[in-house]
C-alpha positions as CSV (number, residue, x, y, z in Angstrom):
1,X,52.6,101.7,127.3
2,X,54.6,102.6,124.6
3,X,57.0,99.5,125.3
4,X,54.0,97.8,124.4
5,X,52.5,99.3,121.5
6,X,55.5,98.6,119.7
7,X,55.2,95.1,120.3
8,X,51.9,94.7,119.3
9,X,52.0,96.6,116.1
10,X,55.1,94.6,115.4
11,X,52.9,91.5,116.4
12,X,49.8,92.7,114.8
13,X,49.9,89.4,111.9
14,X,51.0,87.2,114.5
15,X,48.1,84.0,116.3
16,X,46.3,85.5,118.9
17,X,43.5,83.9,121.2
18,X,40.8,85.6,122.9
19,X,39.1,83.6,125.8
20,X,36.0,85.2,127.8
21,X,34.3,86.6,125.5
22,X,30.1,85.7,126.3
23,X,27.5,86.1,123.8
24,X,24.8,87.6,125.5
25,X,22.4,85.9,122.9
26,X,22.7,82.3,124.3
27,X,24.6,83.4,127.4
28,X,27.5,81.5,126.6
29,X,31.3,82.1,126.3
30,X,31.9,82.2,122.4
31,X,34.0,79.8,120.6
32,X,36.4,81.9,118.5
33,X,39.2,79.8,117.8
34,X,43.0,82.0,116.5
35,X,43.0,85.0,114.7
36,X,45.4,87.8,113.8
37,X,46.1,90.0,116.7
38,X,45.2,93.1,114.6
39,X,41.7,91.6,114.4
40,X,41.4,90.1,118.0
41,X,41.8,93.6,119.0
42,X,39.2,95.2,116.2
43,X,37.2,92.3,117.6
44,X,37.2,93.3,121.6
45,X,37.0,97.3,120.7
46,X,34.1,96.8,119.0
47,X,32.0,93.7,120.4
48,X,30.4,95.2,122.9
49,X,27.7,96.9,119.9
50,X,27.9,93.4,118.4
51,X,26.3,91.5,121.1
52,X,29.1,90.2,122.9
53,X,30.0,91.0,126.9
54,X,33.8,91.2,126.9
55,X,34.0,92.6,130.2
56,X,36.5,89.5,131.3
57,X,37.9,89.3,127.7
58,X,41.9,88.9,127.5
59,X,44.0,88.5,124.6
60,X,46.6,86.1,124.4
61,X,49.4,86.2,121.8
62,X,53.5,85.4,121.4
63,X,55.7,83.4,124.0
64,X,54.8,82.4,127.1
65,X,55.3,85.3,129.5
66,X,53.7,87.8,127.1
67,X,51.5,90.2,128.5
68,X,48.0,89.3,127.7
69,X,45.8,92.6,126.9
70,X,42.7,93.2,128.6
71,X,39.4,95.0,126.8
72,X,40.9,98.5,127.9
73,X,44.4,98.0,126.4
74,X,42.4,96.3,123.5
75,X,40.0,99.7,123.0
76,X,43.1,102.1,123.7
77,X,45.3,100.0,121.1
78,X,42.1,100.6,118.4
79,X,41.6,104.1,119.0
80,X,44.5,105.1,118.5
81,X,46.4,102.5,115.9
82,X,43.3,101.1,114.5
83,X,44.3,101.7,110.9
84,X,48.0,100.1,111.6
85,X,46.8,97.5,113.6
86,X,44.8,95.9,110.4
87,X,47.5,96.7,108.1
88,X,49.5,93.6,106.7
């Protein structure tokens, strides 16, 4: 994985999308339009105890062809870069 922590810390201020993310208020898939990857990441480590289901959550961010991460790269990345990955 370490190929790919590079890249994403060195892609941490770059657009990022999130897609199936469901808010298990209105049982819906949340709208959350393009963030920072730093924070998309922040976001899927930590929505689970904000109300969201993120289960099926992926990450999208850089070319075409990037590896999207899923919510266990995303909770792997915070643990252990969490302080870099929000860093501008």
């Amino acid at each position: 994985m370490l190929a790919t922590v590079d890249a994403v810390l060195a892609a941490r201020n770059n657009d990022a999308e999130i897609l199936g993310v469901i808010d298990l208020t209105s049982k819906t898939e949340a709208r959350l339009g393009t963030t920072r990857l730093g924070d998309a990441i922040q976001f899927v480590a930590n929505a689970s105890v904000l109300g969201y289901d993120v289960r099926a959550a992926m990450v999208f961010y850089g070319e075409r062809g990037t590896p999207s991460l899923r919510t266990r790269d995303c909770e792997a990345l915070w643990a252990q870069y969490g302080a870099a990955l929000l860093q501008s």
